[in-house]
N, C-alpha and C positions, 0 to 999 in steps of 0.2 A: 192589757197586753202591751208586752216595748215592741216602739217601731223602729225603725232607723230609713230618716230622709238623707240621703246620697243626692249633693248636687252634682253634674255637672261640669266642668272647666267650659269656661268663655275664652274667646280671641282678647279680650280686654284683660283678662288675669294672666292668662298663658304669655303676653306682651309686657307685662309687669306692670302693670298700671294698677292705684292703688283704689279702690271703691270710693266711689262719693260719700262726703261723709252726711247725707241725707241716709244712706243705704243702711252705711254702719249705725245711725240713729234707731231706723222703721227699724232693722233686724234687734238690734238690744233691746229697744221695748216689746215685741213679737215675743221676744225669746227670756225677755224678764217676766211676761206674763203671766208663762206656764214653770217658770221657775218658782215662782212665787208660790203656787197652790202644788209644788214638787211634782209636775208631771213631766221638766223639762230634767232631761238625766245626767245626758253628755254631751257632749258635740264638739267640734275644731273644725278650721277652715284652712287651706291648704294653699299659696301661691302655686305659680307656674311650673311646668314641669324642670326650669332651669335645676328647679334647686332640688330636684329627686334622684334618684336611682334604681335601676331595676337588679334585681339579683335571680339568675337564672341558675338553675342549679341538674344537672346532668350526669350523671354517671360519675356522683363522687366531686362531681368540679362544678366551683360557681362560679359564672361570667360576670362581671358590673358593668352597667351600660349607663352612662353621666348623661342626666338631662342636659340641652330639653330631648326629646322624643313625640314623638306621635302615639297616642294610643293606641293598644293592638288588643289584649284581651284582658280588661280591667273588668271583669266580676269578682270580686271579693269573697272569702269566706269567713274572714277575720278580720278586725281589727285591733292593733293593739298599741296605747303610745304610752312612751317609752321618756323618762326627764335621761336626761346622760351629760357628760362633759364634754364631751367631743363626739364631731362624727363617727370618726372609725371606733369607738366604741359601740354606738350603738348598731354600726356597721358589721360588729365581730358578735353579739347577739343576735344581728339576723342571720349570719352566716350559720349562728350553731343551729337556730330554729330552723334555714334550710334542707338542712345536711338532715335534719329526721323525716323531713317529708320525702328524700332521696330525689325526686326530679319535679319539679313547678319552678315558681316563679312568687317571688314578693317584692314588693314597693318600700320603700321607705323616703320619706320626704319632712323635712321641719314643716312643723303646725305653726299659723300666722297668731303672735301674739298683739296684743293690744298696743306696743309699741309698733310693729309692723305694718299695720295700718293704720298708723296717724291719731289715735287714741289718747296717749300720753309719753314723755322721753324715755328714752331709753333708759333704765335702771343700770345701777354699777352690778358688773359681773352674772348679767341676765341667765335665768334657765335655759337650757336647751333640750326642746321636747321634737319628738320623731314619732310620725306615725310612722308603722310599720301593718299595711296592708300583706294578706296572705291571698295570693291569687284562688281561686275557686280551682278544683281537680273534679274529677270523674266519681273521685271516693266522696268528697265532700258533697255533691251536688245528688246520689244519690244517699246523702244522709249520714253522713260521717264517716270518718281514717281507720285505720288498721286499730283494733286493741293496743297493737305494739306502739303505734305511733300515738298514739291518744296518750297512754301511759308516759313516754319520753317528752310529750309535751307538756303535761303538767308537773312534772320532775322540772324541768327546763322554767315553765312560769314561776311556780313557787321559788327557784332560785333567784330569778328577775326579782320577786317581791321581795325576799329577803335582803337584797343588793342594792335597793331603793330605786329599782330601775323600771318597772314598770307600775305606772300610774293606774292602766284599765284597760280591760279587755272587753270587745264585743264583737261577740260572735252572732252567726246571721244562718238562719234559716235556707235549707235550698232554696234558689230561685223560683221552682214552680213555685210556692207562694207567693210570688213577689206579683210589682204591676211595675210597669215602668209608664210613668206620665211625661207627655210631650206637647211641652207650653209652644203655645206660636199667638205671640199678641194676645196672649191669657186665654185662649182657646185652647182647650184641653182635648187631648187623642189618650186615651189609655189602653198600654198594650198587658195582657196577659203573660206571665213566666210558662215554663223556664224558657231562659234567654242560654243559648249558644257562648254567646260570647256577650260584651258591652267595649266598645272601642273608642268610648267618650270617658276621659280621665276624669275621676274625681277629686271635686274643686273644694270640698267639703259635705261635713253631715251632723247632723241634730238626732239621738235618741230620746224619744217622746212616749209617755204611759197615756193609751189612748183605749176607748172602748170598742177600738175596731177600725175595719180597713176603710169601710166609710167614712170616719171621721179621719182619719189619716190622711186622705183623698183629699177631706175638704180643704184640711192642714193647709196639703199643700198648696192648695191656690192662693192660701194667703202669701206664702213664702216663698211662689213663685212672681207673687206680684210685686213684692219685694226688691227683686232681685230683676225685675225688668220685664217679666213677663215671656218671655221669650227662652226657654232653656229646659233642660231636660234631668228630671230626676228619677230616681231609682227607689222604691217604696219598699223595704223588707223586714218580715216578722224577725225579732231575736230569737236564737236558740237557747235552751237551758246553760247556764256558764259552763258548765262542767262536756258540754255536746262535743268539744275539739281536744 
């Protein structure tokens, strides 16, 4: 079964500071491991929230709110990233995917490339890729959107794919499945879904083919160890592609 490990944002990423390149090592080989034997699927890692935007969407009108921000209600129901030219491109793609959910809330944020964290130089005329988070609703959390909307959305993806604009999508199980684990000096608390809300930004995430929530668990201790020991991640089953 695919998992998706959600980390997190730290005071040290949200501050713009770049990872030790000790970190960026552990995690490549971590994450080259299960690449290797194809269990590792997807993943991207996200800076601070300087460089996101929230798009609220109400009665027909959507607001843009420019990091940075504070988290307020970051449980996801989707992800989906996006290669584009420019912002407000991929910005005028989330606006349509708004406009069919009629009132929520989505994210959209550039994903940190291997130049971005000290990896290797910057390439002539680099890609520009955008996660597009779709905030968790009431519909979604009891198990998926309207017919109507479901239908408009996959009209709306297959256009993305055809456009060359969306890379991949992952979709996420209600949060009653989920656990949320909270590292403190590698001591582990794990809490039971569904979760209300989540008001800790996500700093990135890893989908992994795992034989269970157990071994997911165990995952994450490595990957919390990683990463400092100290931090908090969000543990959730994937939905069927076709679920949103």
């Amino acid at each position: 079964m695919r998992y998706m490990l959600m980390h997190k944002n730290d005071p040290r990423t949200e501050a713009g500071e770049l990872p030790p390149k000790e970190v960026v090592e552990q995690m490549g080989q971590f994450i080259g491991e299960y690449a290797r034997t194809g269990r590792f699927i997807d993943g991207a890692g996200l800076p601070g929230s300087k460089t996101r935007m929230r798009l609220s969407f109400r009665d027909g009108k959507c607001t843009r709110q420019h990091g940075p921000y504070r988290g307020e209600r970051e449980l996801p129901t989707s992800l989906l990233l996006l290669k584009v030219k420019t912002r407000e491109e991929a910005i005028g793609w989330a606006e349509r995917y708004g406009k069919i959910l009629g009132n929520g809330e989505l994210e959209l944020g550039k994903v940190n490339e291997p130049w971005d964290i000290g990896m290797m130089p910057v390439p002539e005329n680099p890609p520009l890729q955008m996660l597009l988070i779709d905030k968790a609703d009431a519909a979604s959390e009891a198990g998926g959107r309207s017919p109507k909307q479901k239908a408009e959305l996959t009209r709306l993806r297959t256009e993305m794919t055809k456009a060359g604009v969306l890379v991949g999508v992952n979709h996420l199980r209600p949060s009653a499945e989920a656990k949320r684990l909270i590292f403190s000096n590698n001591d582990l608390r794990v809490q039971d879904g569904p979760f209300s809300e989540s008001k800790e930004l996500i700093g990135g995430f890893a989908v992994m083919e795992l034989s269970g929530m157990d071994e997911a668990i165990e995952l994450c201790r490595s990957y919390a160890k990683i990463l400092g020991g100290t931090l908090q991640i969000d543990l959730r089953p994937l939905a069927d592609p076709d679920a949103a």
